[in-house]
C-alpha positions, 0 to 999 in steps of 0.5 A: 500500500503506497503512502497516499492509499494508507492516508486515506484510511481511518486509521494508520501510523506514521511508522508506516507512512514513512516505511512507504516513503522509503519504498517509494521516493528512497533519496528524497530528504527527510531530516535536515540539520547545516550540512548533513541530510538524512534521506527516507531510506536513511531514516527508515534503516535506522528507525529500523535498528532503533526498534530492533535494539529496543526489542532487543533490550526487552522494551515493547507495547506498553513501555517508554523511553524519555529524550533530554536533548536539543533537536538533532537528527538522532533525537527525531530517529529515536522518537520515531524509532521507538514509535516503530517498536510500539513504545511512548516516548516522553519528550522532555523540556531541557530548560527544566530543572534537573529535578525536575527531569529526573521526577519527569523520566520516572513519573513516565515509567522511561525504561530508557533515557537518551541525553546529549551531551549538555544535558547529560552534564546537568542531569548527572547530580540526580542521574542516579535517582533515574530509574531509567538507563541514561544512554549518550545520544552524540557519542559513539555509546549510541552507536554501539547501543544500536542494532546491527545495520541491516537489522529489522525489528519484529512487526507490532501491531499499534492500536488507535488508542495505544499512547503514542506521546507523554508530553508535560505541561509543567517542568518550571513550576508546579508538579508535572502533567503528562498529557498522554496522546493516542496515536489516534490524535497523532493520525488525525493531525497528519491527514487533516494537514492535507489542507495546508498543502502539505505533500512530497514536495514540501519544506518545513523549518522547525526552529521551536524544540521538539519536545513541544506540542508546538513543534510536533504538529508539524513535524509528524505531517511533514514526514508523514505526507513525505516532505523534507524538514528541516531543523534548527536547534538554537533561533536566530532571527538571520540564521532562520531567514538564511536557511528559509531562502536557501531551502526554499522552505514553504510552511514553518510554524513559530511563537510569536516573539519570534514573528516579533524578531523576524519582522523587526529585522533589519534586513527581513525585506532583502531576503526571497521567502516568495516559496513560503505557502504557510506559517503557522503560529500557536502557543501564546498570544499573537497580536493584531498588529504583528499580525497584520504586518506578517500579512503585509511583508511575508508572501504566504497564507497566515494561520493561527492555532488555538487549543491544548495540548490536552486537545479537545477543541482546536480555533483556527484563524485563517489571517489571509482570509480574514484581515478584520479578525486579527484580535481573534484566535478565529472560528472552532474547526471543523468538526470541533464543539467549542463552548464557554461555560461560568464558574459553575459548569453552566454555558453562558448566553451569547456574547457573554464570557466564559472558560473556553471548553471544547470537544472534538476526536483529537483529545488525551487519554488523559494524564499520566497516572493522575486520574483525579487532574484528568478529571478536572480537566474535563466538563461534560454537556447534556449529551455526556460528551466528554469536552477538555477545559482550557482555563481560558477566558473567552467571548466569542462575536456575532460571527463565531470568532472567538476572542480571548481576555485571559487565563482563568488563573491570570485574572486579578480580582482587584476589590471584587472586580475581574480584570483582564491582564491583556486589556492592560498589556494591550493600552501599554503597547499603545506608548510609542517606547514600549515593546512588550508588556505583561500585567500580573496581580500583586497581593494588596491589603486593601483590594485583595489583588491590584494589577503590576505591569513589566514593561520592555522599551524598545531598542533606543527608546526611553521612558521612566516608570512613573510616565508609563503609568500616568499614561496607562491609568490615564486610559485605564477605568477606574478598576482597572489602573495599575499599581506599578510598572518596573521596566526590564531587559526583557520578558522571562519566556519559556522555549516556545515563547511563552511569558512566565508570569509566576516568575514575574511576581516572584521578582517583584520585591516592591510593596503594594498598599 
């Protein structure tokens, strides 16, 4: 069965998909990384010998490895390898604290852990809480550890409901989740990609990590319909624009900050991206200017994703096609029930806000060996169909695009008052000096909570703390005016470009009334 016949099924795997591409296009590239190039025959002999070392080791259905390491050729081979051998693999955020790494390996019950040589170093203090055997990824220690060339793995049948990923939403803070995702949710996002023109002959850049959701969603489509990817383990704003105009690349999927530094560039308008067909963007919030300004100056359509890891329900906003809904995240797709519920479970009236719920075929089993956080992870409606919850706030317009206000838990509450942390970041960016805001709620004795703004000016631009705040709380209601502003070099962000509010209240040390 070629790969296009498999893609029209219900249900396949990517270990399939690409076995077929090696059948059939055996030197088209697959993997790409500066100078080297592994084609699809490449990718598939070495899979091959990944699973067969695996099965080798006694590791089968039902078991799991854990990857610690920057992207490379050899962490998308291992992935997909394991895959092959019917295994989950449990990607794992390097920024994370040893601790918390060693909590998250086992947490996965990781028979094995594949490390590169940075992380190997920062984990050795805790390796030997690891239950996992460590395994070197960039040294001959993996070379040795593989199956012989030429070795095949025993065939394993992959059931839709088998896990195929833990991926967990904390590594920073808090205790971890492991969002479990079928392979079911992995197939459904593969063939659905056939809309955005993904196919043999496509190119993606990938310069987020690959231990994130953000990431994976276009990876596994790329490889699955054939296409070549291309990986870029550290950003840069001129070493992502050289890499897209010499590989004529024409879908990529990036974080907002760095839309933010791409299109700040000095020399984005002298590079060719007239092969760019799609970009894509998720994970955090994306504002209408930028995105009007990507529409402007950068050829190719413009697609926002929203949703959860978890799944469940998933917005897409079609920027190209919708310039007047930039504010937006866009309309549920198709097939997905988004809705909006109050604080207690109940759907709230058209126009009116509420916690973004939703419910769709691409959803998690569930988290790791934590029932009771899956359950409160989801809401059920009349029928008992099971919907995911977001923690995020939303309204949706007359049309059915939905806008977001905020995370349900980055709401302040400032003397019996909701106040949307994003209404206040939004009249900052509105000074002339100011490039990027964050608002979060400081503890006050006299309202309970009151809204705190850090600020990051932009390059040569000058502006004091006290001149932001008149011209916030000049434009600010009553409720809503902020307490302080502190201005910084910049925004604690996660990999994927996410602004870590908690560390913000952590490094205010100013007293608040």
């Amino acid at each position: 069965m070629t790969p296009q016949e498999l893609l029209t099924h219900d249900f396949g795997t990517l270990s399939d998909l690409i076995r077929g591409h090696a059948a059939t296009r055996p030197g088209h590239a697959a993997l790409i990384l500066g100078e080297t190039k592994l084609d699809y025959a490449g990718l598939d002999a070495l899979m091959d010998r990944i699973a067969a070392a695996l099965q080798r080791d006694g590791f089968g259905s039902g078991d799991a490895i854990a990857i610690v390491a920057n992207a490379s050729i050899e962490y998308a081979a291992v992935f997909l390898g394991a895959l092959r051998a019917g295994l989950a693999v449990a990607p794992l955020a390097p920024s994370s604290t040893p601790e918390s790494l060693a909590v998250m390996s086992n947490d996965a019950d990781a028979g094995l852990l594949f490390l590169d040589g940075a992380n190997a170093a920062a984990m050795a203090p805790v390796l030997a809480t690891v239950s996992a055997r460590p395994i070197r990824l960039d040294t001959a220690e993996f070379t040795a550890w593989l199956a012989p060339e030429g070795a095949k793995p025993a065939p394993v049948q992959v059931a839709p409901e088998a896990p195929f990923n833990i991926i967990y939403s904390s590594g920073t803070t808090g205790t971890p989740k492991g969002i479990v995702q079928p392979h079911s949710m992995r197939w459904s996002h593969v063939q659905r990609a056939a809309i955005n023109g993904y196919r043999a002959d496509c190119i993606a850049l990938l310069s987020t990590p690959l231990y994130s959701n953000t990431t994976l969603v276009v990876f596994f489509p790329t490889l699955g319909w054939g296409g070549s990817v291309v990986l870029m383990p550290k950003f840069d704003v001129a070493g992502y624009l050289e890499l897209a105009q010499r590989h004529r690349v024409t879908h990529t999927m990036l974080v907002p900050v760095q839309y933010s530094r791409i299109m700040q560039h000095a020399d984005f308008d002298r590079y060719d991206l007239s092969s760019f067909e799609a970009k894509f963007c998720t994970s955090a919030p994306f504002g209408a200017a930028l995105k009007a300004d990507i529409l402007k100056r950068w050829p190719g359509k413009l697609i926002e994703y929203y949703g959860m890891t978890e799944g469940g329900g998933t917005c897409i906003l079609l920027a190209h096609e919708h310039p007047d809904k930039l504010h937006t995240v866009g309309q549920p797709a198709p097939g997905h029930d988004i809705r909006l519920i109050d604080e207690l479970g109940q759907e709230v009236a058209a126009g009116e806000t509420g916690e973004v719920v939703g419910h769709s075929g691409t959803v998690m089993l569930g988290y790791h060996k934590q029932p009771g956080k899956t359950a409160e992870a989801e809401w059920y409606d009349a029928q008992g169909r099971r919907f995911i919850r977001t923690g995020d706030l939303g309204r949706f317009d007359a049309e059915g695009f939905l806008t977001l206000l905020d995370r349900k838990k980055d709401m302040i509450i400032s003397g019996g008052f909701n106040v949307y942390p994003s209404d206040l970041e939004m009249v900052l960016r509105g000074h002339a000096a100011v490039a990027e805001a964050a608002v979060v709620g400081m503890p006050s004795e006299r309202w309970g909570e009151t809204p705190v703004a850090f600020v990051v000016l932009k390059p040569g631009a000058n502006a004091s703390p006290a001149e932001l705040l008149a011209f916030a709380n000049d434009k600010l209601g009553k409720t809503q005016r902020l307490a302080a502003v502190e201005i910084l070099p910049s925004l604690p962000r996660s990999a994927i470009g996410k602004v870590l509010k908690r560390e913000l209240r952590d490094s205010f040390k100013q007293p608040i009334g």
